[in-house]
N, C-alpha and C positions, 0 to 999 in steps of 0.2 A: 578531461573532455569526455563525453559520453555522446555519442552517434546517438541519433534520431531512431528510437524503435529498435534498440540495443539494450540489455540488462548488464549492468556492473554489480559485481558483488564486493564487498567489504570485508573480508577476515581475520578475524585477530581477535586475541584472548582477552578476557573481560577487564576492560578501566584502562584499551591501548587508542581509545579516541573516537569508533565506529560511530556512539549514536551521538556523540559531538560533531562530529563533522558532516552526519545528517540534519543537524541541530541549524549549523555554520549554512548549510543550502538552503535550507529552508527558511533562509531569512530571520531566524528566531535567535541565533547569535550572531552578535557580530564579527566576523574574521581579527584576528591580530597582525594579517599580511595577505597581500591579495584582495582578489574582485574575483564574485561568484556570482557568473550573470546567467540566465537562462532566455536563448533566445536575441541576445546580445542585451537584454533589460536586467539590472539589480535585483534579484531575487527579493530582498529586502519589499519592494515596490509591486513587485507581480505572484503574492502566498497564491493568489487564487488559483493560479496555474501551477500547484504541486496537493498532491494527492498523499496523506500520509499514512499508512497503517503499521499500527505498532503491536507487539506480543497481547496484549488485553486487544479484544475489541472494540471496548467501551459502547456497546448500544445500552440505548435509558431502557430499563427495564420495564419501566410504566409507560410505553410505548409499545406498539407493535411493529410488527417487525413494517409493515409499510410506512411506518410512521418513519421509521429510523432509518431507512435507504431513501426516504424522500428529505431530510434534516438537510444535508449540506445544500440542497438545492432550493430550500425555503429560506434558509439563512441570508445564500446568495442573492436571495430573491431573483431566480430564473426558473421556479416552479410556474410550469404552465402545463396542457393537457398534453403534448407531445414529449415535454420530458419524462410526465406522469409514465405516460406508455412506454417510453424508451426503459426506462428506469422498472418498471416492471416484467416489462421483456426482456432483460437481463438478466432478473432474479429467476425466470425460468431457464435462462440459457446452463446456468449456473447451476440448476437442480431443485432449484428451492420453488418449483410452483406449486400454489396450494397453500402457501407458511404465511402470505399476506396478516392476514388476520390473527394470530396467533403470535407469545411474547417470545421475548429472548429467551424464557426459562424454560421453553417447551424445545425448545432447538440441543443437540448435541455443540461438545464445542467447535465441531468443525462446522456445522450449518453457521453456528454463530460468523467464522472467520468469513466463509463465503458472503454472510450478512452483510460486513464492515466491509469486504473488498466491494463489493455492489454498490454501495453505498459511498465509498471512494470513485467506484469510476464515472458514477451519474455525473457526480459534474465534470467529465472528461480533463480532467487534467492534464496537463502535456507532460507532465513529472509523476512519476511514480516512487515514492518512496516507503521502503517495508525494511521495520526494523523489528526482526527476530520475529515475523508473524507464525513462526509454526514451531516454536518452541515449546509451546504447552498442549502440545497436543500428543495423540498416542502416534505409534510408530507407523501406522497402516494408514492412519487419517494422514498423516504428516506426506508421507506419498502421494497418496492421493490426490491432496488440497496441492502440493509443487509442482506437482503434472497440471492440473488444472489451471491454475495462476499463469501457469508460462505458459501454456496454449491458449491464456485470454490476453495476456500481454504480449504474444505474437499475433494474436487475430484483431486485437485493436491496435497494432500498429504503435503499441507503447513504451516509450523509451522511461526506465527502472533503475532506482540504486538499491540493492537488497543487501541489510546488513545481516550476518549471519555467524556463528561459530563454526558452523558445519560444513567443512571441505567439501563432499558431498553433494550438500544441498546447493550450495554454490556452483560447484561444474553441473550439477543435474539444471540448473534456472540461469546460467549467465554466460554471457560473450564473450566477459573479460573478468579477470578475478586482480583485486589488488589484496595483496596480503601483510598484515600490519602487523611489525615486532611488539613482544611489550611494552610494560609503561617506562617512559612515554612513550605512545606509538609514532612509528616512521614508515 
C-alpha cells in the first residue's frame, strides 16, 4: 500500500523484479496472485490515471518540444485552452521557459528528463511511476533533476513508485524504501 502523496522506492539489483512489478501496477502485466487496485478500481481498468516515466525519455524528435508535453493530453483527447496553459505553465515552473519551440535535439539530457516529466504530469495522474529516470544522466544533473522531481511531487501532492538501484537516490526522494534480494526478488 502506498499513502496518498507519499514516494515508495523500489531497490534491488538488476533482473530481482523492480520494473516487473511497475509492469504488474500498471495494469500492463497481469499478476500470478493478488489484486492491484488503485483507488479501490483495477489498475487494469483505470492506465489513464498512472503517469509513467522510464530511463529514455522517449519525446518524437520531429516534434517540438510543445508538441510532446501537449501528446498525452491530445491522445487523451482533454487538450483544451486551459490545459494548453496549465501544461505550459509548468514547463516554466520546471525551468524550461523559452524551449516551446525548439526539438528535443537542442535540449541537454536533463532538459529532455524535465521535458517527459512535464509531459507526464499534464495529464495529472494520480500514480506516478519513474523507473530508473536518472540513470543516464551525469552526477550533478542527476542531483539536481532529484531535488527537483521531489519538490514537484511534494508540491503537486503526488503519490510515486520510483524504481531505482541507488540507495541514495532512494532515501534522497522516498517515504518508504522496499528493498529486493536477488533473482528472484522477495
Amino acid at each position: 500500500q502506498v499513502l496518498d502523496g507519499h514516494v515508495l522506492a523500489l531497490v534491488g539489483p538488476s533482473g530481482c523484479g523492480k520494473t516487473t512489478l511497475l509492469s504488474i501496477i500498471a495494469g500492463l502485466l497481469q499478476p500470478t496472485a493478488g489484486i492491484v487496485s488503485l483507488e479501490g478500481k483495477p489498475t487494469r481498468s483505470n492506465k489513464q490515471d498512472i503517469g509513467y516515466i522510464l530511463q529514455q525519455d522517449y519525446l518524437f524528435p520531429w516534434k517540438t518540444i510543445e508538441e510532446n508535453i501537449l501528446l498525452g493530453l491530445k491522445l487523451n483527447k482533454l487538450l483544451d485552452k486551459e490545459k494548453r496553459n496549465y501544461t505550459l505553465n509548468l514547463l516554466g515552473k520546471m525551468g524550461l521557459k523559452g524551449v516551446e519551440s525548439q526539438y528535443p535535439k537542442h535540449l541537454s539530457g536533463g532538459m529532455r528528463q524535465r521535458v517527459a516529466l512535464v509531459r507526464t504530469l499534464a495529464t495529472e495522474p494520480k500514480l506516478l511511476m519513474l523507473d530508473e529516470p536518472f540513470s543516464a544522466l551525469d552526477y550533478q544533473t542527476k542531483l539536481h533533476l532529484e531535488n527537483l522531481v521531489f519538490e514537484t511531487l511534494k508540491a503537486f501532492h503526488k503519490t510515486a513508485i520510483l524504481v531505482t538501484h541507488d540507495i541514495g537516490e532512494a532515501i534522497a526522494m522516498s517515504d518508504r524504501i522496499f528493498l529486493f534480494s536477488a533473482k528472484p526478488g522477495k
